[in-house]
N, C-alpha and C positions, 0 to 999 in steps of 0.2 A: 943201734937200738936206743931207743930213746928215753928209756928206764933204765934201772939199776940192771944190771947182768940176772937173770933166771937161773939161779942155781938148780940144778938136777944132782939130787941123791947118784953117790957111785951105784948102789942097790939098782934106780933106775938103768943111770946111761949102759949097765954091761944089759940090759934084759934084750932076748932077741924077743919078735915077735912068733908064739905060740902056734897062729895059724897062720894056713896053707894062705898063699896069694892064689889062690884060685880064683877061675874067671866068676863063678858064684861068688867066694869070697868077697872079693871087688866091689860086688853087683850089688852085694846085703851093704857092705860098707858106703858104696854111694846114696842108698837110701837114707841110710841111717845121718851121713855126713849133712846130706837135704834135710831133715828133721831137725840135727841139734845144732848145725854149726852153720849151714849155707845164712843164713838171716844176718850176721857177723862178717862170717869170713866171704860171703861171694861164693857163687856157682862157680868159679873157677880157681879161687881160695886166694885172689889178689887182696882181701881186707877189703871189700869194698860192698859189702851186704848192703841191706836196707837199714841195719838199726847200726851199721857201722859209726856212725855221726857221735850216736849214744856213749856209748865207749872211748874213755879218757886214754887209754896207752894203744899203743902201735898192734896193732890185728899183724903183721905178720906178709908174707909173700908166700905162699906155700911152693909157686913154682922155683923161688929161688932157689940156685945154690945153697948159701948161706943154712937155708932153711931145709933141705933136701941131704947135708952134710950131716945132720942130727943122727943119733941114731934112733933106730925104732924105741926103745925103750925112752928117749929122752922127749921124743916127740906123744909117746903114751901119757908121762908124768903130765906135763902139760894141758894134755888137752883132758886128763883126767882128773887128776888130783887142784888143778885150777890156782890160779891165787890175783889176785885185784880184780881187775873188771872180766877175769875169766873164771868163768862159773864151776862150780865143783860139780862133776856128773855122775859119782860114786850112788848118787841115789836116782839117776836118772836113766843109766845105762851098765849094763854089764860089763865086764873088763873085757869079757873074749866080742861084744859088740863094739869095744873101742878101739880092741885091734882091726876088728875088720875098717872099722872105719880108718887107721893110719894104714892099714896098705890102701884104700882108696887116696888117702893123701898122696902118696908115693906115685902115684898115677896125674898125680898134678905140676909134673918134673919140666920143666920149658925143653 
């Protein structure tokens, strides 16, 4: 990574994720992911959106390892709570729609 390390609260990294991976579950999560993050991260979450350019630190690889090693809770903090060029979504989205949307992440595994 090309910044500083991402500290993740202990609080976050033990959280498991709340809800069911259901195939609905997935299904709302892929919507959702298309709405707030594909523009960024790319339809297939390689960091390679349309406004990716925009964006001064590294968007990430969703299918990687690396990035797939996280735990659900450390991958929530993140894409929730935000910090530098990643947006804070606490007013944008609900928390049980930001889990559905990381079990859709989890579906982005190479």
């Amino acid at each position: 990574m090309d910044q500083e390390e991402w500290k993740v609260p202990a609080k976050y990294e033990k959280m498991t994720n709340p809800e069911e991976a259901s195939k609905e579950n997935i299904s709302l999560g892929k919507n959702l992911y298309s709405k707030h993050c594909k523009s960024c991260h790319g339809k297939e979450g390689y960091g390679d959106g349309p406004k990716a350019d925009e964006v001064d630190g590294a968007l990430g690889d969703f299918s990687s390892e690396e990035f797939q090693a996280q735990s659900d809770g450390a991958i929530f903090y993140k894409s929730y709570i935000g910090r530098l060029d990643m947006p804070n979504f606490e007013k944008k989205m609900t928390e049980e729609d930001m889990w559905l949307t990381v079990h859709y992440m989890r579906t982005m595994a190479e």
